[in-house]
PyMOL Python script that loads the backbone (N, CA, C, O; Angstrom):
from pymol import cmd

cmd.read_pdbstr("""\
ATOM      1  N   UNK A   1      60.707 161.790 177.450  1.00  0.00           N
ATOM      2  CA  UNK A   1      61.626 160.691 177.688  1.00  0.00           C
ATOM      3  C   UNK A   1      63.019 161.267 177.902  1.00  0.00           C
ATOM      4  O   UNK A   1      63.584 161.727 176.910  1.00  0.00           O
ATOM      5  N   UNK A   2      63.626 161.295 179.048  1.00  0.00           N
ATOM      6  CA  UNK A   2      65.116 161.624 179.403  1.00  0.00           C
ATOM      7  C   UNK A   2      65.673 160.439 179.485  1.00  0.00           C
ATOM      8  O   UNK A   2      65.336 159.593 180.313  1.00  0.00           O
ATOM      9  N   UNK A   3      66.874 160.244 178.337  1.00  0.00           N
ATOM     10  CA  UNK A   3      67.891 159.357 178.587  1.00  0.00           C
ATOM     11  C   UNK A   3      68.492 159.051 179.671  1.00  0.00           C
ATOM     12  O   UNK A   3      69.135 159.999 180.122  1.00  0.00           O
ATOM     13  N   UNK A   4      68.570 157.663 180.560  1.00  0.00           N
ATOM     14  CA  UNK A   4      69.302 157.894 181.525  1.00  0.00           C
ATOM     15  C   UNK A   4      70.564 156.964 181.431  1.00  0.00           C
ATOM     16  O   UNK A   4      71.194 156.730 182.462  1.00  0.00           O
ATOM     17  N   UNK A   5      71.010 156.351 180.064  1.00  0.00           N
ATOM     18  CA  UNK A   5      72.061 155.404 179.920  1.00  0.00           C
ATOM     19  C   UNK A   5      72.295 156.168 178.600  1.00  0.00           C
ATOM     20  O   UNK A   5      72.062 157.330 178.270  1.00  0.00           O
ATOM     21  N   UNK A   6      73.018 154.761 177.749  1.00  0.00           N
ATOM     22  CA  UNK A   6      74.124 155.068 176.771  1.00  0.00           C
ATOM     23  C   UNK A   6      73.004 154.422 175.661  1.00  0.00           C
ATOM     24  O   UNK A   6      72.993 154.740 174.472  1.00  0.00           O
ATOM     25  N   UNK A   7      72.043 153.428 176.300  1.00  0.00           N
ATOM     26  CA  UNK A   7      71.093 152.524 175.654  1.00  0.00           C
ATOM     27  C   UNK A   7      70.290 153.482 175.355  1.00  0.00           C
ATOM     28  O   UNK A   7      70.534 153.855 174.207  1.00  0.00           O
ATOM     29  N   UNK A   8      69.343 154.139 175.889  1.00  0.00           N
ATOM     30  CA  UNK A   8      68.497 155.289 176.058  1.00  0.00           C
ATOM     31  C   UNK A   8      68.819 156.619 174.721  1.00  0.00           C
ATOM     32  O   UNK A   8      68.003 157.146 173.965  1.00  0.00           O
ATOM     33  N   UNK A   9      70.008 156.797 174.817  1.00  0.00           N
ATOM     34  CA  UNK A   9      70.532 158.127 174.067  1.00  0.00           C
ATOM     35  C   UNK A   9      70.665 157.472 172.537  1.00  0.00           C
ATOM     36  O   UNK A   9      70.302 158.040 171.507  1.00  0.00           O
ATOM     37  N   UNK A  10      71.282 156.114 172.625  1.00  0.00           N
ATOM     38  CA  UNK A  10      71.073 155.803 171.070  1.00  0.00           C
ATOM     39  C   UNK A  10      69.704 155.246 170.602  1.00  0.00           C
ATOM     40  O   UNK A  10      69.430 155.313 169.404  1.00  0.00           O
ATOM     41  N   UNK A  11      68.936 154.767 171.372  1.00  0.00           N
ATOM     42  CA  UNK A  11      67.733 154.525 170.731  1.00  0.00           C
ATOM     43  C   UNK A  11      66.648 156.011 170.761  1.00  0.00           C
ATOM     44  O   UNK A  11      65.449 155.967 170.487  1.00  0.00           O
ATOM     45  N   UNK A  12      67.237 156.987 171.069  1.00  0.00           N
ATOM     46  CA  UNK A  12      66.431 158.018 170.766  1.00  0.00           C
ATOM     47  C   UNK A  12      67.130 158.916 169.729  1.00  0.00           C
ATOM     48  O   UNK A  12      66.633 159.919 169.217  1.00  0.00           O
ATOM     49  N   UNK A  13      68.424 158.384 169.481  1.00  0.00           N
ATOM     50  CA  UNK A  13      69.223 158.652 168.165  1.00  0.00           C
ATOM     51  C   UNK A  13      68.679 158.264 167.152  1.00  0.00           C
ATOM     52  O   UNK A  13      68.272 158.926 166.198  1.00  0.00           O
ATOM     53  N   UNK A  14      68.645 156.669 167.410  1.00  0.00           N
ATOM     54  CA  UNK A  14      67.821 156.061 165.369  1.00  0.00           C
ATOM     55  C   UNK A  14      66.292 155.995 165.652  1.00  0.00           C
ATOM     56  O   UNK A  14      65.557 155.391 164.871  1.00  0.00           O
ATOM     57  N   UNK A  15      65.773 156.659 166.852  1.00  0.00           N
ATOM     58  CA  UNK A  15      64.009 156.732 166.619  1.00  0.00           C
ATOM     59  C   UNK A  15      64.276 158.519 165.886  1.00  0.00           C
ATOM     60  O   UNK A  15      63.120 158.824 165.592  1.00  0.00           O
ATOM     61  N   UNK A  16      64.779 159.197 165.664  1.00  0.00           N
ATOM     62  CA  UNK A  16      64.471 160.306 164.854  1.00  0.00           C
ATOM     63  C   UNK A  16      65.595 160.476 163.608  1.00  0.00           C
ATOM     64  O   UNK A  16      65.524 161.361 162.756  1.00  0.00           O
ATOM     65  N   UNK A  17      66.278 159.807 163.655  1.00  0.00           N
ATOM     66  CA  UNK A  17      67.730 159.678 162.744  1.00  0.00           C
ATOM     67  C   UNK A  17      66.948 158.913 161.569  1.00  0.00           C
ATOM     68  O   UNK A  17      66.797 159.461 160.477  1.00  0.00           O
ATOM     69  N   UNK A  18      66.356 157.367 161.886  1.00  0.00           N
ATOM     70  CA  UNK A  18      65.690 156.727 160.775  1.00  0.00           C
ATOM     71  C   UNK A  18      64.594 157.544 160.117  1.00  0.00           C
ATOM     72  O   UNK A  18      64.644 157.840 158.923  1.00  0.00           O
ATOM     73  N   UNK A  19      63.824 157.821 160.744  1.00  0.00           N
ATOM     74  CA  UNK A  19      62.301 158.656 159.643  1.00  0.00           C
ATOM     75  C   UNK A  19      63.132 159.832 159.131  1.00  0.00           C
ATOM     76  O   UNK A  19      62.501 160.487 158.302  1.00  0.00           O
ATOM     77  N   UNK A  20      64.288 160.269 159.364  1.00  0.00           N
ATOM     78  CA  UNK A  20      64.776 161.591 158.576  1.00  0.00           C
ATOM     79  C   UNK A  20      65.497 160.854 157.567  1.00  0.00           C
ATOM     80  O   UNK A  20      65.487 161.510 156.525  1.00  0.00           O
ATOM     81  N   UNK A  21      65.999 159.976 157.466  1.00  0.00           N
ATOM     82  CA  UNK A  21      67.028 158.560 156.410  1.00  0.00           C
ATOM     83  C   UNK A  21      65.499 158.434 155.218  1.00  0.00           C
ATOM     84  O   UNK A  21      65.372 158.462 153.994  1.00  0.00           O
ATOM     85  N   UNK A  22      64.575 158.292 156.367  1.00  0.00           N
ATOM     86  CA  UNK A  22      63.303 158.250 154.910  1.00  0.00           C
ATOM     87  C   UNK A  22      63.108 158.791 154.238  1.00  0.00           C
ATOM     88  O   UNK A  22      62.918 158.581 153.039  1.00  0.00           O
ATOM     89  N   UNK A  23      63.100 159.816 154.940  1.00  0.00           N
ATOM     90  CA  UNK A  23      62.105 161.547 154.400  1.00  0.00           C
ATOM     91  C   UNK A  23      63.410 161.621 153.453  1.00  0.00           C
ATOM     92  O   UNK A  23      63.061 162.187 152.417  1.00  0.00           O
ATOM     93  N   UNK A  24      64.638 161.307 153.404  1.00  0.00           N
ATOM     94  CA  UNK A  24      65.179 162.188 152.706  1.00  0.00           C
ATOM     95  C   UNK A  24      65.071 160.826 151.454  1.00  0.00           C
ATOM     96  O   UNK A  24      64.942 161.333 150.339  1.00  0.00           O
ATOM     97  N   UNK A  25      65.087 159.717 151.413  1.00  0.00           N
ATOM     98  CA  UNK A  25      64.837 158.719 150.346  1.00  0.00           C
ATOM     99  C   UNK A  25      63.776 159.043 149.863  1.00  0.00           C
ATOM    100  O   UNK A  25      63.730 158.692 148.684  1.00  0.00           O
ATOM    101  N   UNK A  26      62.526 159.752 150.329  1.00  0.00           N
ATOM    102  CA  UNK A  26      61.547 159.935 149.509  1.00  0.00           C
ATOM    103  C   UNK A  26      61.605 161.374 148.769  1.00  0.00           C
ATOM    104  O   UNK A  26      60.846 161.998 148.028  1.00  0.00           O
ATOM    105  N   UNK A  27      62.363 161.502 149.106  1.00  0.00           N
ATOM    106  CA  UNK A  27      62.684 163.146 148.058  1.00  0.00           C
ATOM    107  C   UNK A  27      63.475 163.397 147.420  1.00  0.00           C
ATOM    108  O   UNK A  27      63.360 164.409 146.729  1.00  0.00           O
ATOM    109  N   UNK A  28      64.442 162.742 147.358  1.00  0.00           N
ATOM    110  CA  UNK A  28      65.602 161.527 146.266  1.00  0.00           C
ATOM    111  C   UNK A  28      66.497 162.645 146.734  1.00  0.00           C
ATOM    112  O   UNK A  28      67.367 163.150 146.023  1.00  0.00           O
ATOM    113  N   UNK A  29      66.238 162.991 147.941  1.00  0.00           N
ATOM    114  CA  UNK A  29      68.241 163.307 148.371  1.00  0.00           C
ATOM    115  C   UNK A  29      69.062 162.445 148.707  1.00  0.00           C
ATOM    116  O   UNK A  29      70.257 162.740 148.690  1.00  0.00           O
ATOM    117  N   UNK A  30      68.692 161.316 149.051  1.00  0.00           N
ATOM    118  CA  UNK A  30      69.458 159.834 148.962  1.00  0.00           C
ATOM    119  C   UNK A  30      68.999 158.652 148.749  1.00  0.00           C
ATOM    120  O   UNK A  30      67.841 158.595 149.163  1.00  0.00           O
ATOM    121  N   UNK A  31      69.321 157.753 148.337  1.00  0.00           N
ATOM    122  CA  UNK A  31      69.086 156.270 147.559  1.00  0.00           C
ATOM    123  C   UNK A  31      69.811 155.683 147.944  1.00  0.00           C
ATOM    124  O   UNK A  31      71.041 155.658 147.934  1.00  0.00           O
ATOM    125  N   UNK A  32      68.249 154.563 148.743  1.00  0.00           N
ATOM    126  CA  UNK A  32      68.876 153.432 149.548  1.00  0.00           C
ATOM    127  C   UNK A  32      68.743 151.817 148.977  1.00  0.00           C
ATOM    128  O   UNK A  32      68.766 152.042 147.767  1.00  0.00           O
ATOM    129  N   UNK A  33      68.666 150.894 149.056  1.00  0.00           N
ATOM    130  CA  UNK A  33      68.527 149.998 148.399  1.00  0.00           C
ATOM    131  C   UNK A  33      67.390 149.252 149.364  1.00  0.00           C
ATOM    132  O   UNK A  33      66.974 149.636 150.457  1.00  0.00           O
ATOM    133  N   UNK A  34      66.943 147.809 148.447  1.00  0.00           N
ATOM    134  CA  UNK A  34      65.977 147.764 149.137  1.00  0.00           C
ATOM    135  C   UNK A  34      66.311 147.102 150.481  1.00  0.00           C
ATOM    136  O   UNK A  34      65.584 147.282 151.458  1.00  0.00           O
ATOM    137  N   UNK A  35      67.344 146.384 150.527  1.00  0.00           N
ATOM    138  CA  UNK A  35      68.287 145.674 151.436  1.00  0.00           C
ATOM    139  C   UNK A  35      68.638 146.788 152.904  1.00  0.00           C
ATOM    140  O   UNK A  35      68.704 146.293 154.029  1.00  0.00           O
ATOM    141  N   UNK A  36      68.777 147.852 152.743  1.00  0.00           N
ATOM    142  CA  UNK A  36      68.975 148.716 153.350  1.00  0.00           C
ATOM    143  C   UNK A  36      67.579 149.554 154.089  1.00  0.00           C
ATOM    144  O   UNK A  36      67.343 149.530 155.297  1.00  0.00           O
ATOM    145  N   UNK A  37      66.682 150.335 152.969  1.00  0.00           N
ATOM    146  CA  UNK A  37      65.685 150.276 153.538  1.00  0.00           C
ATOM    147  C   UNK A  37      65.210 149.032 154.439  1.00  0.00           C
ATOM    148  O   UNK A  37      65.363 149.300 155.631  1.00  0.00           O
ATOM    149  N   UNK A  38      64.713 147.832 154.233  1.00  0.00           N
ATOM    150  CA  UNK A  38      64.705 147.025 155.290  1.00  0.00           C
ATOM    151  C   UNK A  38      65.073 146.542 156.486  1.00  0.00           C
ATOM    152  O   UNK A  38      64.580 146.061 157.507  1.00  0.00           O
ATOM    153  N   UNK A  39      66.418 146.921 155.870  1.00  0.00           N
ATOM    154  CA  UNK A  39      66.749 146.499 157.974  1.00  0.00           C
ATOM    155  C   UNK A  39      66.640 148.424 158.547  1.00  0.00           C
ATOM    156  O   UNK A  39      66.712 148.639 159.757  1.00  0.00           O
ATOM    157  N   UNK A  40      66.559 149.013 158.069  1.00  0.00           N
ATOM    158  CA  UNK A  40      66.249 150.533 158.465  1.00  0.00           C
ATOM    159  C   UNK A  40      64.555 150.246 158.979  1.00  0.00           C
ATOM    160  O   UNK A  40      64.316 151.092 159.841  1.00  0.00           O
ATOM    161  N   UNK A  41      63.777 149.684 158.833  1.00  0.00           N
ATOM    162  CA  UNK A  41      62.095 149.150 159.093  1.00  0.00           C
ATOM    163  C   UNK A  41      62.382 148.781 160.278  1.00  0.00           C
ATOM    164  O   UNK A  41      62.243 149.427 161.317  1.00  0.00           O
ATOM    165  N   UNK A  42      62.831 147.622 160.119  1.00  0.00           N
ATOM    166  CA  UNK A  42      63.138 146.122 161.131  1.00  0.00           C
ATOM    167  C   UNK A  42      64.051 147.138 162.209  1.00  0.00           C
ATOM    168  O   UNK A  42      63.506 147.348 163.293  1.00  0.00           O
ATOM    169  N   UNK A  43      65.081 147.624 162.031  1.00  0.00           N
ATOM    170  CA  UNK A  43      66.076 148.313 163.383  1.00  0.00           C
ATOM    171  C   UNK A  43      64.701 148.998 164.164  1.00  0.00           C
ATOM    172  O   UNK A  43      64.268 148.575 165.235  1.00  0.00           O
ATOM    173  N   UNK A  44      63.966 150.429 163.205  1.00  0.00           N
ATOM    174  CA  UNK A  44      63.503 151.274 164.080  1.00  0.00           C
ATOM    175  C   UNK A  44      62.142 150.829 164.618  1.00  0.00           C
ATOM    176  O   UNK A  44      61.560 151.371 165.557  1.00  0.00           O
ATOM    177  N   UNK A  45      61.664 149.688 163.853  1.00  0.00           N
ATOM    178  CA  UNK A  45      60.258 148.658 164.422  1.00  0.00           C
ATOM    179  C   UNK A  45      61.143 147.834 166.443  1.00  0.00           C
ATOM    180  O   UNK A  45      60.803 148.147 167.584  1.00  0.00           O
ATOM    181  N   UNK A  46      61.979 147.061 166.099  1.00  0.00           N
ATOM    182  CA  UNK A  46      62.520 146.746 166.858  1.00  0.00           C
ATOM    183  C   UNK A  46      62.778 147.536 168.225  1.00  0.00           C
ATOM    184  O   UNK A  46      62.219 147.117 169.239  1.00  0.00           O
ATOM    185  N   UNK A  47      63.856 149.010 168.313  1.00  0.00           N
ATOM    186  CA  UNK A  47      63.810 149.996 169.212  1.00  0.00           C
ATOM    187  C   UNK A  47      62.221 150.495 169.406  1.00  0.00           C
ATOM    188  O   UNK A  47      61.993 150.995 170.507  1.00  0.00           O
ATOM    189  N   UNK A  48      61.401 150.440 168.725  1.00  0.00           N
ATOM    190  CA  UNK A  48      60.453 150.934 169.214  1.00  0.00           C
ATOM    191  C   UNK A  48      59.065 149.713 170.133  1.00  0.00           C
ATOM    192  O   UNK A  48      58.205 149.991 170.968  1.00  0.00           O
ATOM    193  N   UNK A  49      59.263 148.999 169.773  1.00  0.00           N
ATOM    194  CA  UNK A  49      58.634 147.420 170.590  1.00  0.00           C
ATOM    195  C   UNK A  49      59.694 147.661 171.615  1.00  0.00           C
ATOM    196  O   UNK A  49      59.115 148.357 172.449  1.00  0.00           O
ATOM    197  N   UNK A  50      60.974 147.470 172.040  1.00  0.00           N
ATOM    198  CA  UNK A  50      61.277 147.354 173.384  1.00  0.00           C
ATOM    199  C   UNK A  50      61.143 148.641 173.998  1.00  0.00           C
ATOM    200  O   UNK A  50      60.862 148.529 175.191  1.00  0.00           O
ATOM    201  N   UNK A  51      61.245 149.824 173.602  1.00  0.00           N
ATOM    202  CA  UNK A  51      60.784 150.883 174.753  1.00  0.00           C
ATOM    203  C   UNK A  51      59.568 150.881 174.793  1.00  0.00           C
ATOM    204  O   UNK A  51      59.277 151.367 175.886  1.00  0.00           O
ATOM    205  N   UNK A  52      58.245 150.503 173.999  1.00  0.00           N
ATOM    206  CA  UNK A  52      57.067 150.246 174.477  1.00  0.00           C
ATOM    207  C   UNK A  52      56.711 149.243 175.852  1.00  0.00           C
ATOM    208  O   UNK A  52      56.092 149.453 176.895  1.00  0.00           O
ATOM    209  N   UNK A  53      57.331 148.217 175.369  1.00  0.00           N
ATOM    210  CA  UNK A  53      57.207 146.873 176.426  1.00  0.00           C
ATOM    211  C   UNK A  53      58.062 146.976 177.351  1.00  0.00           C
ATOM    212  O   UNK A  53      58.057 146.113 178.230  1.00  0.00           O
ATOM    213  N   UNK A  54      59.194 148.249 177.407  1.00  0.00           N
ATOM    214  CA  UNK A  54      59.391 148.215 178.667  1.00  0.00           C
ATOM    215  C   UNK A  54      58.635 148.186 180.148  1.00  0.00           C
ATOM    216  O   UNK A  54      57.550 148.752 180.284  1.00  0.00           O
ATOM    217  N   UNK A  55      59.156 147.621 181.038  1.00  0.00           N
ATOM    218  CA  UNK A  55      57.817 148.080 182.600  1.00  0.00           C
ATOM    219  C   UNK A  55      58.401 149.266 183.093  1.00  0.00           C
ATOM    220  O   UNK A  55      59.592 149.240 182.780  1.00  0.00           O
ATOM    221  N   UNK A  56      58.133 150.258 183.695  1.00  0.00           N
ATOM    222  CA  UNK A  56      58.018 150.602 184.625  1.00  0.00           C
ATOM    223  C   UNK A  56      58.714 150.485 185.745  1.00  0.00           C
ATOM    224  O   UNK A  56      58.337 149.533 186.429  1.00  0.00           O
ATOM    225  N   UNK A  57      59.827 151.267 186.306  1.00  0.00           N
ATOM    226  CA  UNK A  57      60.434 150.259 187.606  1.00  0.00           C
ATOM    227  C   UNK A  57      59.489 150.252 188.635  1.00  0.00           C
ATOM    228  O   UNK A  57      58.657 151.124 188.886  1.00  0.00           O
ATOM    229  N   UNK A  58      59.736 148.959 189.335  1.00  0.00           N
ATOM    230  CA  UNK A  58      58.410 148.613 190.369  1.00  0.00           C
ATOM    231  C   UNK A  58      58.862 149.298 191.799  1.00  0.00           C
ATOM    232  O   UNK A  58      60.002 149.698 192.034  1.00  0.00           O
ATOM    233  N   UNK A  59      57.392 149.374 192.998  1.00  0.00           N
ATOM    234  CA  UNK A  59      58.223 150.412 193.677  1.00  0.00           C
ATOM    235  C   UNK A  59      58.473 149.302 194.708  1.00  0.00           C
ATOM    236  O   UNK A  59      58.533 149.758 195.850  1.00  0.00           O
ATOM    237  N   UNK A  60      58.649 147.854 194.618  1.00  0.00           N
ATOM    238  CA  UNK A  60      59.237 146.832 195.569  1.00  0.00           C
ATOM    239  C   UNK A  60      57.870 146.126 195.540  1.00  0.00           C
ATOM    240  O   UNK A  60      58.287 144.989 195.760  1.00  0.00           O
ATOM    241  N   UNK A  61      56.151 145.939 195.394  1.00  0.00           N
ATOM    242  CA  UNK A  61      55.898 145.139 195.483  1.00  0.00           C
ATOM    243  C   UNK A  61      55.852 143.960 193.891  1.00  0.00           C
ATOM    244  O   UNK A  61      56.063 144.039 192.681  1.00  0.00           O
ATOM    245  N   UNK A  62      55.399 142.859 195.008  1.00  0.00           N
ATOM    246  CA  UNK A  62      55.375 141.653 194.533  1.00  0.00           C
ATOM    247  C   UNK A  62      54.693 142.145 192.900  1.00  0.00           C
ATOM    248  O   UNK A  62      54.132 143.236 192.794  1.00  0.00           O
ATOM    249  N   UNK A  63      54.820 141.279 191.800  1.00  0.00           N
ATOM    250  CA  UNK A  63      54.185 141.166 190.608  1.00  0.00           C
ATOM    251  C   UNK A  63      53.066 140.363 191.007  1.00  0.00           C
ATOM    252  O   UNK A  63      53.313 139.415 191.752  1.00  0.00           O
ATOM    253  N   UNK A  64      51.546 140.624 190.551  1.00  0.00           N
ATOM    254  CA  UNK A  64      50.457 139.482 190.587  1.00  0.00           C
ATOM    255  C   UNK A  64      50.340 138.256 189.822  1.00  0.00           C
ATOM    256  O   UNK A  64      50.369 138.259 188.592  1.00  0.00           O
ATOM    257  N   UNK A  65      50.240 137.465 190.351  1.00  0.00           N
ATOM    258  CA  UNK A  65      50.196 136.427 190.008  1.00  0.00           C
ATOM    259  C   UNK A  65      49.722 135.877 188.857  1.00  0.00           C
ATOM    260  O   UNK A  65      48.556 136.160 188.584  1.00  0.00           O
ATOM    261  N   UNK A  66      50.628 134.789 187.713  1.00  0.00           N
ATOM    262  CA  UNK A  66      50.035 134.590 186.334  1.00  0.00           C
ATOM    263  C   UNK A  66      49.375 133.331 186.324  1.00  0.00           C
ATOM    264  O   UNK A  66      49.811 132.254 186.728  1.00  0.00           O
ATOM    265  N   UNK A  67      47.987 133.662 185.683  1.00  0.00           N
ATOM    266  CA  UNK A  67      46.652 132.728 185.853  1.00  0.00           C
ATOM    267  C   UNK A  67      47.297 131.200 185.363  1.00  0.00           C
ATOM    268  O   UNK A  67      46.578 130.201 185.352  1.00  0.00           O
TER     269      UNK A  67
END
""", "prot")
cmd.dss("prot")
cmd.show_as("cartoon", "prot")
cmd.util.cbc("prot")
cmd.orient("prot")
């Protein structure tokens, strides 16, 4: 995955920034609350559903038709 925006570079910031925020809560180099852990879930659940469901840019044809 090569960043090609400003969108791109930070969501590939907190997709490896958050699981290291974990790793280090689970080894008690830092203590987070539970308020915190949570939206730390919810942020990197979130960035990771929209670069999944991103499409593809199309190469100009039409989309098929929805049943």
């Amino acid at each position: 995955m090569k960043p090609k925006n400003w969108n791109d570079i930070l969501a590939l910031f907190l997709l490896v920034v958050i699981p290291l925020l974990w790793f280090m809560a689970a080894k008690g180099v830092a203590a987070f609350s539970a308020e915190v852990t949570g939206a730390l879930i919810a942020t990197w659940t979130l960035v990771v559903q929209y670069y999944f469901r991103r499409q593809p840019p199309s190469d100009g044809a039409a989309p098929p038709p929805t049943p």
